[in-house]
C-alpha positions as CSV (number, residue, x, y, z in Angstrom):
1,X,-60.3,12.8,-32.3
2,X,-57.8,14.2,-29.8
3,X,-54.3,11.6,-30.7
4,X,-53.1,10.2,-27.2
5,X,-49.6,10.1,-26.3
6,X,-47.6,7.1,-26.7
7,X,-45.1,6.5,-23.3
8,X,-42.3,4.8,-23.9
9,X,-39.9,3.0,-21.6
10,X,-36.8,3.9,-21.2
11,X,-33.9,0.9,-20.6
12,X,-30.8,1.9,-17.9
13,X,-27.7,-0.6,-19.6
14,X,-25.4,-0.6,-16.8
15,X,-22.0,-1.6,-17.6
16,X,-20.1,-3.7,-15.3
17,X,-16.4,-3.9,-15.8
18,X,-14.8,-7.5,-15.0
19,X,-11.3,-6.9,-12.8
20,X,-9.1,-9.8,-13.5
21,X,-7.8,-11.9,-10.6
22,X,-4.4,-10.7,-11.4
23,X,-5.3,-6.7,-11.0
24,X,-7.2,-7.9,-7.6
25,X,-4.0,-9.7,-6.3
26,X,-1.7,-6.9,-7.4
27,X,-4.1,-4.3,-5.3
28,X,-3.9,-6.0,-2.4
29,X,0.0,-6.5,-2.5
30,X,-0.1,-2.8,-3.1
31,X,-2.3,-2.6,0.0
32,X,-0.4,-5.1,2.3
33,X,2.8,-2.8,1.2
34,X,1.5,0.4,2.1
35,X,-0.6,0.0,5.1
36,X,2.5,-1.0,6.7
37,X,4.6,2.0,6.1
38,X,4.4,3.8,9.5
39,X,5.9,7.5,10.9
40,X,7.2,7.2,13.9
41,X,8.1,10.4,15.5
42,X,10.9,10.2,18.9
43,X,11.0,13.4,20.8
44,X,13.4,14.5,23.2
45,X,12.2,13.0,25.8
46,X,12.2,9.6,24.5
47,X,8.5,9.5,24.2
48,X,7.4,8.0,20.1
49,X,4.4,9.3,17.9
50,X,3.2,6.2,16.0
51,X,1.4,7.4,12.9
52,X,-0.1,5.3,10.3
53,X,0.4,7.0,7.0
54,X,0.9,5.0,5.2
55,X,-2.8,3.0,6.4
56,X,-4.6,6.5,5.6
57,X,-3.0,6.5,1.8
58,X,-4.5,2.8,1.2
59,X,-7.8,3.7,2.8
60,X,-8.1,6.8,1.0
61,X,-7.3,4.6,-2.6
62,X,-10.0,2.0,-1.5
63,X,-12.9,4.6,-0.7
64,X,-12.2,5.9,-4.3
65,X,-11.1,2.2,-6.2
66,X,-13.0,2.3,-9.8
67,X,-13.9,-1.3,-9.2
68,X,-15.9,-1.6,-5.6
69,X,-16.6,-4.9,-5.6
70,X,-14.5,-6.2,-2.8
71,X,-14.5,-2.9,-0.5
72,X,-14.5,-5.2,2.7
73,X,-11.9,-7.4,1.8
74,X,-9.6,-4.7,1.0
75,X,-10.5,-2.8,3.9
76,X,-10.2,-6.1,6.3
77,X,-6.4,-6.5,4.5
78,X,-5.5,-2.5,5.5
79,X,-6.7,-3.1,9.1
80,X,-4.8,-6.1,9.5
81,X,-1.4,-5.0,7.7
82,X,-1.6,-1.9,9.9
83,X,-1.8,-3.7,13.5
84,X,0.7,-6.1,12.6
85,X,3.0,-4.1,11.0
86,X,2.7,-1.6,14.5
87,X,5.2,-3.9,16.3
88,X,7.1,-4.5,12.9
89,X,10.2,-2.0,12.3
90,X,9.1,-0.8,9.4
91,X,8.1,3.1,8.3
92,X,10.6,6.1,9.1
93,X,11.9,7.2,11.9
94,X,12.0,10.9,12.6
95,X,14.0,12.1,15.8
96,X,13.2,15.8,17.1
């Protein structure tokens, strides 16, 4: 008698990780902050490059954030902090 082959199931345990509401309102302070940090570039002419570097940085943290829970939020507070911040004299100035 030929034995036949037991199968046997194989459990996935995923591990979620709990962020506290304290680390979640410290990373979007961190977030407000930075989106609003702006380059502004003034050339000879009197003409200004507005560059949102600052925006790019917090993006860039988001997209790779350990905990991806709240992606849109923080996304939504970058977008927001940016736009407002535009009319806002806040960044560095750089005169060429």
């Amino acid at each position: 008698m030929a034995k036949q082959a037991v199968k046997t199931k194989k459990i996935k345990t995923v591990v979620h990780h709990k962020e506290t509401d304290g680390a979640f309102f410290l990373k979007l302070v961190l977030y407000l902050i930075l989106s609003s940090m702006w380059v502004r570039i003034e050339f000879d002419d009197g003409t200004i490059l507005p560059l949102p570097i600052g925006a790019i940085v917090a993006v860039f943290y988001a997209l790779h954030d350990h905990f991806q829970i709240d992606r849109k939020i923080e996304l939504a507070i970058i977008l927001v902090a940016m736009f407002i911040s535009f009319w806002l004299p806040i960044g560095i100035f750089i005169s060429l």
